[in-house]
C-alpha positions as CSV (number, residue, x, y, z in Angstrom):
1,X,87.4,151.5,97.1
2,X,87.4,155.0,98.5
3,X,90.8,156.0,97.5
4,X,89.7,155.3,93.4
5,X,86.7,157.3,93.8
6,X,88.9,160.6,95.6
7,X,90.8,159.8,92.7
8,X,87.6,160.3,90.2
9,X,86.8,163.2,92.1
10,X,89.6,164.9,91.8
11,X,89.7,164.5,88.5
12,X,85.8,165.7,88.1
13,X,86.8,168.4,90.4
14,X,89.7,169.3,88.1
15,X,88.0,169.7,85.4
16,X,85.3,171.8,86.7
17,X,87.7,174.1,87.4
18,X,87.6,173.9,91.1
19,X,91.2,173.1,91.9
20,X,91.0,173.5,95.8
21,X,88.6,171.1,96.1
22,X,90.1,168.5,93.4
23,X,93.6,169.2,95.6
24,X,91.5,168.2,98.8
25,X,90.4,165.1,97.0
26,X,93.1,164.3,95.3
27,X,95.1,164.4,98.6
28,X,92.3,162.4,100.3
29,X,93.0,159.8,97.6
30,X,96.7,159.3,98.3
31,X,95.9,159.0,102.0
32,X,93.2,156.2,101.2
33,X,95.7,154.2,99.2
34,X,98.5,154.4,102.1
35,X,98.9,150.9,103.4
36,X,96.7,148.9,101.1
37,X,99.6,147.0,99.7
38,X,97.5,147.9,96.1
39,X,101.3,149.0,94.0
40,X,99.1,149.6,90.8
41,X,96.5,151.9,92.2
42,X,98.8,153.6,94.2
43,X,101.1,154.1,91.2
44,X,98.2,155.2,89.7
45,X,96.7,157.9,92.1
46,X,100.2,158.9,92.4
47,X,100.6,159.8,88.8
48,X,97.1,162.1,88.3
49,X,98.1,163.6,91.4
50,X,101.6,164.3,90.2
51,X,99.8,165.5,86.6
52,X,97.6,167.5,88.7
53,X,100.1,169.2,90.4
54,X,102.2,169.7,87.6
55,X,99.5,171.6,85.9
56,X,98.8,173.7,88.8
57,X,102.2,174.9,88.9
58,X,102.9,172.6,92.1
59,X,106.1,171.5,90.5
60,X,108.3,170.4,92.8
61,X,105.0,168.0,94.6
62,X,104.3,167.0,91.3
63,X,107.9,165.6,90.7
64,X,107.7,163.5,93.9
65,X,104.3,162.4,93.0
66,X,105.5,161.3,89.4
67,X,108.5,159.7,90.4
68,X,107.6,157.7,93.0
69,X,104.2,156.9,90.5
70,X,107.5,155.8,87.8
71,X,109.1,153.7,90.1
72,X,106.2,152.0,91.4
73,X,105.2,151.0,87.9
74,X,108.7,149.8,87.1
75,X,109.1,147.7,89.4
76,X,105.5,146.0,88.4
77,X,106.8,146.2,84.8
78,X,103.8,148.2,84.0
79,X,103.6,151.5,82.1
80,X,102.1,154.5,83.6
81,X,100.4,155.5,80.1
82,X,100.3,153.0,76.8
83,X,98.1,155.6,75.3
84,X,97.4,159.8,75.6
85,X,100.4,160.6,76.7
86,X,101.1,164.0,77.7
87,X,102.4,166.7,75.3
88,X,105.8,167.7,77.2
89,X,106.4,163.5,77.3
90,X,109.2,162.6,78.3
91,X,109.0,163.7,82.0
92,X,112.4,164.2,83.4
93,X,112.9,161.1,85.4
94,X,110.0,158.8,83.2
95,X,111.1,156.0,81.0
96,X,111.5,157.4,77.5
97,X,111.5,154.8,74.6
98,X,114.3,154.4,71.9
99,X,113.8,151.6,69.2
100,X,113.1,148.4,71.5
101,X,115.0,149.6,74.7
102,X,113.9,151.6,77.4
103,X,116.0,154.3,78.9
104,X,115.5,156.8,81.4
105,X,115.6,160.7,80.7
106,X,118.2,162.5,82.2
């Protein structure tokens, strides 16, 4: 699926240290997904775009990114990230875990 691979390749990109061309495929990547009716990949592309973003100093695209990543992956019951989460976790607007329960972060 083309979108995934943008998605690779922006991350490849990314880390090369080339972020005009990982934006270019990362963007490429969210316009692959539109209108697959795939929530989970979406969700997905959505959230290393939003992390992307975010790192780039692209806040306030990386906020819509990451929500709209949350909500997709609420409303599959799936979470964005069982394992490496990021370092300044919890993400205003991302499920933050207490005990059993999950809340959202103000």
């Amino acid at each position: 699926m083309m979108a995934r691979l943008a998605r690779a390749r922006g991350h490849l990109e990314a880390v090369a240290g080339r972020p005009d061309a990982a934006d270019e495929a990362f963007t490429h990547s969210l316009q692959a997904i539109d209108g697959l009716h795939l929530p989970f990949e979406q969700a997905r592309i959505e959230l290393a775009t939003g992390r992307f973003l975010r790192r780039t100093g692209q806040r306030r695209r990386a906020a819509d990114l990451l929500a709209a990543a949350e909500r997709r992956f609420r409303t599959l019951g799936a979470s964005p990230t069982p394992t490496g989460v990021p370092p300044n976790w919890p993400h205003p607007g991302w499920p933050r875990r207490s005990g059993s329960a999950t809340t959202v972060a103000a």
